[in-house]
C-alpha positions as CSV (number, residue, x, y, z in Angstrom):
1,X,-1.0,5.9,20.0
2,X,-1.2,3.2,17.9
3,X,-5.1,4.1,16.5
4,X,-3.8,7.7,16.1
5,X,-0.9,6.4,14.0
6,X,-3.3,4.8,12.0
7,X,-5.8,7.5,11.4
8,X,-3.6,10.2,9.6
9,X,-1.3,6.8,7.8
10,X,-4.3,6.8,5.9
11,X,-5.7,10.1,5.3
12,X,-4.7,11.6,1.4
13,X,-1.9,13.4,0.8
14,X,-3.3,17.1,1.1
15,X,-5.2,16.7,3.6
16,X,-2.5,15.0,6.0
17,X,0.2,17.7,4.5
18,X,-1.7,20.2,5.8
19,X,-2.1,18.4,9.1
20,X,1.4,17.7,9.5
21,X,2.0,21.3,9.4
22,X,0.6,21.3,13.3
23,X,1.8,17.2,14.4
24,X,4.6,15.6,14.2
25,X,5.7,11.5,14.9
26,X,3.9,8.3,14.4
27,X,1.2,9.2,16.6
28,X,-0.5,11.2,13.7
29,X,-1.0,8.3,11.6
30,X,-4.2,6.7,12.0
31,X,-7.3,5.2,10.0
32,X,-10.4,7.3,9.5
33,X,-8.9,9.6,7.2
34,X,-10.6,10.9,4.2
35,X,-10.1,8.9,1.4
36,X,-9.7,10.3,-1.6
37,X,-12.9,11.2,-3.6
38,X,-12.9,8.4,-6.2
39,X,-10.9,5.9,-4.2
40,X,-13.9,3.2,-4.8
41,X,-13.8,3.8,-8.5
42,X,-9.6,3.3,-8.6
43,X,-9.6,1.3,-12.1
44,X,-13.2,2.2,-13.4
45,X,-11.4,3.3,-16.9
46,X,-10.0,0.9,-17.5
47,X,-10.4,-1.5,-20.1
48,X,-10.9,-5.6,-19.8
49,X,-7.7,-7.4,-20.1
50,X,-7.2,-9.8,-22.4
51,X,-3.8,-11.6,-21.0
52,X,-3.7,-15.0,-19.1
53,X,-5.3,-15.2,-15.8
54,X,-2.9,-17.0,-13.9
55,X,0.5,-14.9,-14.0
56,X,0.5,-12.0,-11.2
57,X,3.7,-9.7,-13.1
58,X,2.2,-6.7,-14.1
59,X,1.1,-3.5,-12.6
60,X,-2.2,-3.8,-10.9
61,X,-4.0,-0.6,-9.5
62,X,-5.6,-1.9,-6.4
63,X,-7.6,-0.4,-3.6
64,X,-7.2,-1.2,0.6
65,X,-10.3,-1.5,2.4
66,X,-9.9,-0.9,6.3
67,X,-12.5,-1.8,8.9
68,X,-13.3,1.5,9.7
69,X,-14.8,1.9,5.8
70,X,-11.9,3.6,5.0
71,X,-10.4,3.3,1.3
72,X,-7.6,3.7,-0.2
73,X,-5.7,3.8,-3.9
74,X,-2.7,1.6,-4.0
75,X,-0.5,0.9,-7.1
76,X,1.3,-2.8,-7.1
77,X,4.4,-3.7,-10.0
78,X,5.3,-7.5,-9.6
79,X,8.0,-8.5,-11.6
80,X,9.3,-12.2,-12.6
81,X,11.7,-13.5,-10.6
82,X,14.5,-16.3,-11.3
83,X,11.3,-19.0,-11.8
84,X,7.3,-18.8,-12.4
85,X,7.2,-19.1,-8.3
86,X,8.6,-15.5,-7.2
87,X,9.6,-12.3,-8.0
88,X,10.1,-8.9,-7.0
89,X,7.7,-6.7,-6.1
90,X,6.9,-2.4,-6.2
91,X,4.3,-0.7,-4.1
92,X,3.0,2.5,-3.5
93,X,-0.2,4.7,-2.2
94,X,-1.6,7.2,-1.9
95,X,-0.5,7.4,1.8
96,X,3.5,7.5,1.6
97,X,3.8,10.9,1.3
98,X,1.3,11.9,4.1
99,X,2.8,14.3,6.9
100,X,5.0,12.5,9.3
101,X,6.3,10.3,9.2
102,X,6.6,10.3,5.1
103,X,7.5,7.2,3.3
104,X,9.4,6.1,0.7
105,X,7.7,3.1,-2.2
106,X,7.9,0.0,-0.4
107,X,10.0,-3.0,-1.6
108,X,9.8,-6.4,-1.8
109,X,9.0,-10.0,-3.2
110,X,6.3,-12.2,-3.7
111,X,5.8,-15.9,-4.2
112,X,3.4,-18.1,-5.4
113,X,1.7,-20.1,-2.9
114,X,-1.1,-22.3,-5.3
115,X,-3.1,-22.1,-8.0
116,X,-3.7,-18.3,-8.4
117,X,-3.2,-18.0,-4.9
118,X,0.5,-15.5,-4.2
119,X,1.9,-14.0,-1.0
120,X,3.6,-10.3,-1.2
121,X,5.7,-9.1,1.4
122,X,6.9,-5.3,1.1
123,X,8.8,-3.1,2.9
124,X,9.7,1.1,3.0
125,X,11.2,3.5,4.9
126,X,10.0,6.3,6.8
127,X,11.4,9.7,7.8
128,X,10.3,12.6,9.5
129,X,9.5,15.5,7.4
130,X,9.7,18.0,10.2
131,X,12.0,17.1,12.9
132,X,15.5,18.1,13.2
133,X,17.4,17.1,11.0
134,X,15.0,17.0,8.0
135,X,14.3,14.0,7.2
136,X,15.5,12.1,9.7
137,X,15.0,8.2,10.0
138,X,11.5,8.0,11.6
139,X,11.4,3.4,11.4
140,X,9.9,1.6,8.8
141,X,6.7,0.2,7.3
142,X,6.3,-3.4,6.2
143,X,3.0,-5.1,4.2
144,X,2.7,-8.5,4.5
145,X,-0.5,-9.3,1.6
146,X,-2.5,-12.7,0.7
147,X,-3.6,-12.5,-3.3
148,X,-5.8,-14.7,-5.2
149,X,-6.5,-14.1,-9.2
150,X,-9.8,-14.1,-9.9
151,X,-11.2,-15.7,-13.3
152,X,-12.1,-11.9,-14.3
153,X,-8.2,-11.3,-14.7
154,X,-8.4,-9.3,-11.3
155,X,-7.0,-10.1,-7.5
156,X,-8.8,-10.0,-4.1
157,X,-7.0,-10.6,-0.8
158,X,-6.0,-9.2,2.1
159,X,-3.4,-7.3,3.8
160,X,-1.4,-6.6,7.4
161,X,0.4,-3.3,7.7
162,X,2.7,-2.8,10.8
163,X,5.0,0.3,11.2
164,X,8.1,0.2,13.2
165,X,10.3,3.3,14.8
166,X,13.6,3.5,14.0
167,X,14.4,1.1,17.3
168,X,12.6,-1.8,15.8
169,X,9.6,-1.6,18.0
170,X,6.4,-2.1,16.5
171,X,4.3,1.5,16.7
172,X,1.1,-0.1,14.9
173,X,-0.3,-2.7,13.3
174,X,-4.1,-3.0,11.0
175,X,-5.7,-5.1,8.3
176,X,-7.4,-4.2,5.3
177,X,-8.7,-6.3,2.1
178,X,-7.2,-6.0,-1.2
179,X,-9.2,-5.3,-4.7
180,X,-6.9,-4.8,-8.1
181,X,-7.3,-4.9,-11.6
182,X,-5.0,-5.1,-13.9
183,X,-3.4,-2.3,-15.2
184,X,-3.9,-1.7,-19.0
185,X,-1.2,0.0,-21.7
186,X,-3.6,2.7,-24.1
187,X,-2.2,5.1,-26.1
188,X,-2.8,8.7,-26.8
């Protein structure tokens, strides 16, 4: 159940809308969905930044790698916090709105750890588009991510997902690693 899970968690969101059409529950979540066509490519337009290489606050388009080859886009906003050693944190993919259960953005915190080196720890909800009543509760899915800034101005680390149903009790779990860049502000 948990490898089904998995499977459709990360499968794009028209291809799993479709799919959810037929299954419903956590089991139809699992890796080896299709990412989306330019996943790999997630901030290939995108031009260099030119801001210190240090601070993580920003918006950062980032990309999951599973083991299965899978990839997927991800969008991070970290926000300062009361000091330079934490803040708040945003985070969505292209996976939330899959069939379900669908999720909500994740939040969450993050603090620094080292030099360049951050941990993120995110959390979002989950409810079942198709059950009775409409979207009811279906648990919750929590990210727990390791970042280090590269001297380029991007990140690289990795990441442990594990969803929960609505009892608490841990449904799946999987790792991935963690590529971002920076996002950049361009105008018209």
């Amino acid at each position: 159940m948990k490898k089904l899970f998995l499977i459709l968690l990360v499968t794009t969101l028209m291809v799993a809308t479709a799919a959810a059409q037929s299954k419903k529950g956590w089991g139809n979540k699992t890796v080896g969905g299709l990412p989306s066509a330019n996943a790999k490519v997630n901030s290939a337009n995108q031009s260099v930044d030119d801001g210190p290489k240090d601070k993580i606050e920003g918006t950062w388009r980032a990309t999951e790698s599973f083991p299965d080859n899978s990839v997927f886009k991800v969008l991070f906003t970290l926000s300062a916090g009361r000091d330079d050693k934490n803040g708040t944190t945003i985070h969505s993919d292209e996976l939330y709105l899959t069939g379900g259960p669908s999720c909500l953005p994740s939040q969450g915190v993050w603090k620094r750890t080292g030099d360049r080196t951050f941990v993120v720890t995110d959390e979002g909800f989950c409810f079942d588009p198709f059950g009775g009543p409409i979207f009811a509760p279906a648990g919750k899915i929590q990210f727990k991510s390791a970042i280090t800034l590269n001297r380029q101005g991007g990140f690289d680390g990795t990441m442990h997902v594990e969803a929960f149903d609505v009892n608490g009790i841990s449904v799946f779990t999987a790792d991935a690693v963690l590529h971002g860049d920076r996002m950049i502000a361009v105008g018209p």
